[in-house]
N, C-alpha and C positions, 0 to 999 in steps of 0.2 A: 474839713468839711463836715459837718450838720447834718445825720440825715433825719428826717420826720417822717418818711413814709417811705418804705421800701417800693424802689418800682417795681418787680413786678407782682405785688399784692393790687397794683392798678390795672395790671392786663385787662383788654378789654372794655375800659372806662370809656364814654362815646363822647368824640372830638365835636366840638362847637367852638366853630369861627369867632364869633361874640366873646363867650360863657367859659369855652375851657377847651383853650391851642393849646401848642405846643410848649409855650414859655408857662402857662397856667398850669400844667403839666410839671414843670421844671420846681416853682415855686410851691407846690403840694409836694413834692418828694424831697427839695434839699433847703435848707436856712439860705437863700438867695436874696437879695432886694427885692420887693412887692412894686417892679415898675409897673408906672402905668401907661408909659406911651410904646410900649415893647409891641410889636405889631406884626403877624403874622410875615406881610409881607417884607423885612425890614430885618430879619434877624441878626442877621453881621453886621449889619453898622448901628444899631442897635446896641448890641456888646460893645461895638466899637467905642460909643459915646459914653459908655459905661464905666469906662478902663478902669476908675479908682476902687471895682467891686472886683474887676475879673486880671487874671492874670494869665496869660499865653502860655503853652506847657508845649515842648517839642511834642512828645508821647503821651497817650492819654492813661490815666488813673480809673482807680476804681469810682463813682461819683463825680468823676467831672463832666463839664458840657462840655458838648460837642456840635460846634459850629456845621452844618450839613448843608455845601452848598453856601448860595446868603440870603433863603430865603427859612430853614427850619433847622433846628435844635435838636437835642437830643441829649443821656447821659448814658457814660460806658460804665459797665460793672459787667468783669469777671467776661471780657470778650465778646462781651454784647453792649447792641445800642436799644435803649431803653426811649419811642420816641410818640408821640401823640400824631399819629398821621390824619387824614384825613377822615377815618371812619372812626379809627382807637388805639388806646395805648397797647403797642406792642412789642417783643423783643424780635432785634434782628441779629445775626451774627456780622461783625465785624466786615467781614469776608464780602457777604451780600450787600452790606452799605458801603462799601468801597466802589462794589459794581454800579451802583446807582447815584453816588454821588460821587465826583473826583476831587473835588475838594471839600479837603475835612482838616475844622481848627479846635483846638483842643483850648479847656480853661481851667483853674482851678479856681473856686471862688474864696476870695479874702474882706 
């Protein structure tokens, strides 16, 4: 994995629906695909449609995505999810996004 911009140098960066989600988020911090039909609401199948860029990982890594839910994204480094919510890029611990979302899919990008 590619990284171009450490996430959390982005803490705080302000979420726009439009202009700069959560995947726009994704594609500033690691060498991913620049799609353009990735859509906030759509995230999992989304990747899903994706498959020749992503690859399913049991456990997550440092910089990989992380599928949250199927509707938002995210990437783990060092026991945090690194993720553009609805106001700003934030870090949450692992622990606390387990509690909020029950399903979590893990990727590495190729």
């Amino acid at each position: 994995m590619i990284v171009k911009t450490e996430p959390d140098t982005l803490i705080g960066k302000r979420y726009d629906e439009k202009t700069y989600h959560c995947y726009d988020f994704i594609v500033e911090c690691l060498d991913v695909p620049s799609l353009d039909d990735i859509s906030v609401a759509t995230a999992e199948s989304d990747i899903n449609n994706n498959t020749p860029f992503y690859k399913e990982m049991d456990m997550p890594t440092n910089y990989c995505i992380i599928v949250l839910g199927k509707k938002h994204i995210g990437i783990f480094k060092d026991g945090y999810i690194y993720h553009n919510d609805r106001d700003c890029v934030k870090a949450e611990s692992m622990r606390t996004m387990q509690r909020k979302y029950t399903k979590m899919r893990y990727y590495d990008v190729y």
